[in-house]
C-alpha positions in Angstrom: 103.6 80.1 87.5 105.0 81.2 84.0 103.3 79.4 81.4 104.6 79.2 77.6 102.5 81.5 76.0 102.3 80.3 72.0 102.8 83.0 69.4 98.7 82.9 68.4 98.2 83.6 72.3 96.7 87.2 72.7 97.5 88.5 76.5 94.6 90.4 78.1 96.9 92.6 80.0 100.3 93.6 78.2 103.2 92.7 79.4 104.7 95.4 81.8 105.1 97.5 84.5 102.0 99.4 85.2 101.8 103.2 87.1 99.0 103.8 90.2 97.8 107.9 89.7 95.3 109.0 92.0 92.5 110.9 90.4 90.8 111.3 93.6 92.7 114.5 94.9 94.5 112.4 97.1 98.4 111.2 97.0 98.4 108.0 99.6 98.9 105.6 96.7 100.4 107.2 93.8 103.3 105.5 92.0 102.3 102.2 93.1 103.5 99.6 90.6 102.5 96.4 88.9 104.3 94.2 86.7 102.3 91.7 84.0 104.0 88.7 82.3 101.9 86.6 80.3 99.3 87.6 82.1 100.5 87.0 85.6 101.3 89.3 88.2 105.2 88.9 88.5 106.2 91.7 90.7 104.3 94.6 92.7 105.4 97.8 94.7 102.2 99.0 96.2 102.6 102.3 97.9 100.1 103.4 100.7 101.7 106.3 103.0 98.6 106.9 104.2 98.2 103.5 106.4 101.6 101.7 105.5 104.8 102.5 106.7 106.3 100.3 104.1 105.2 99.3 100.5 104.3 96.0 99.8 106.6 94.0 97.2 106.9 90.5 96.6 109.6 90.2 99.4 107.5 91.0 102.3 104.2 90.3 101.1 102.1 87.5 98.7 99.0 87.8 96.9 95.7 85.9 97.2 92.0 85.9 96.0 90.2 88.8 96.9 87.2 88.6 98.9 85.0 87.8 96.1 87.4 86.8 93.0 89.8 84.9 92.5 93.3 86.4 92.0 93.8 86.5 88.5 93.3 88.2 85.2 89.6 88.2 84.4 89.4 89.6 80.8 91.2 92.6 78.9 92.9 94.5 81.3 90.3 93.6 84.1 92.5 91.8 86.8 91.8 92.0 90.5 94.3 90.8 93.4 95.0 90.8 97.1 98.5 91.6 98.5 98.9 90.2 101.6 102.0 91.1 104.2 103.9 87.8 105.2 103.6 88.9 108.9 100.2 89.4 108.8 97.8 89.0 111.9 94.9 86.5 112.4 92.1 88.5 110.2 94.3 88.9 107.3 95.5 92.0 108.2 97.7 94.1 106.6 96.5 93.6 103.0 95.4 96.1 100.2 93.1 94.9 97.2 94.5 96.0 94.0 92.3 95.9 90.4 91.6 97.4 87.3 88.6 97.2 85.3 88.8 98.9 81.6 91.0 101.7 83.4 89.0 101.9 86.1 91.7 101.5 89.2 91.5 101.0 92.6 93.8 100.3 96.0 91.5 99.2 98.8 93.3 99.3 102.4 92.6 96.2 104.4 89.7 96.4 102.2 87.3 98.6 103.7 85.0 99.5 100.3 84.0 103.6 100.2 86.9 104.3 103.1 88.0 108.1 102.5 91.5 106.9 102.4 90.9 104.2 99.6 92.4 105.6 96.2 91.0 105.7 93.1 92.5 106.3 90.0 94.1 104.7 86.5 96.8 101.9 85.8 99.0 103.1 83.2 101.3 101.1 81.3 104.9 102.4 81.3 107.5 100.3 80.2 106.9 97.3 77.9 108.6 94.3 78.9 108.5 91.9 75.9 109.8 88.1 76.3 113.2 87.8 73.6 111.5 85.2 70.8 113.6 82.3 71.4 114.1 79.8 67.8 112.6 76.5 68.0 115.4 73.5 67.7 114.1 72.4 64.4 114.4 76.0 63.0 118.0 75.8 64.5 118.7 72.2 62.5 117.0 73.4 59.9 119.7 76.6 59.5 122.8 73.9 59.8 121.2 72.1 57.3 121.2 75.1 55.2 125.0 75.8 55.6 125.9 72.5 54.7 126.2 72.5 50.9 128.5 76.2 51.4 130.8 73.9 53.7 130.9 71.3 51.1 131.7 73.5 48.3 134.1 75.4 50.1 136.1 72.6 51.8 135.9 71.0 48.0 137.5 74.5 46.2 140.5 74.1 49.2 141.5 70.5 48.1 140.9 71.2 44.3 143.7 74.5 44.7 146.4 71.8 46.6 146.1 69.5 44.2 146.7 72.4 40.9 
């Protein structure tokens, strides 16, 4: 869910789409994505060549508490989550645990912790996705309000040129 965030609000994670790089030596997960909004996962591409024939996006797949967190943003850009395959069997399975922790990343496969094939490696911001600043009504009344003595004076300059 997309809360209003109020201007004094200070996001943990910034808005945006964030970039999986191995630093592990290996390549199953790189270029994995994650997108932030208000501090709320909005959109995912994970990438896992290694077990996955497909990635998991938000069309074939959901995310869920992990094991031992909730899903959710725990503090500054310290977030954890479970991605879950719609079609998945009855242990859960296929999932991936995604998280970061101070840029400390990690994709775990079906989670199975210290697995050769689970990745390790940074979340990089890459493109900042800021929400438009919409006006408030009353700072939209207040702007008419504004233009209302120029409408006055001109409309009042129109009759005063008939009548000469």
């Amino acid at each position: 869910m997309l809360g209003a965030m109020s201007a004094s609000a200070t996001l943990l994670v910034a808005n945006g789409t964030y970039v999986f790089t191995e630093t592990d030596g290996h390549n199953y997960c790189t270029g994995s994505t994650v997108t932030f909004l208000n501090d709320t996962l909005v959109a995912w591409n994970i990438i896992d060549t290694a077990t996955e024939s497909n990635p998991y996006t938000e069309a074939n797949s959901t995310y869920t508490g992990t094991s031992l967190y909730e899903a959710l943003v725990y503090g500054a850009n310290d977030w954890a989550y479970n991605i879950q395959a719609l079609n998945h069997d009855p242990y859960g399975d296929p999932l991936v645990e995604i998280g970061d922790s101070g840029g400390a990343g990690a994709i775990y496969d079906n989670p199975s912790y210290g697995d050769p094939l689970d990745p390790l490696g940074t979340w990089t911001v890459e493109v900042v996705s800021e929400p438009a600043p919409v006006p408030e009504p009353t700072t939209l009344v207040a702007g008419a309000l504004m233009l209302l003595p120029f409408g006055v004076g001109a409309i009042r300059s129109l009759r005063k040129e008939r009548a000469a």
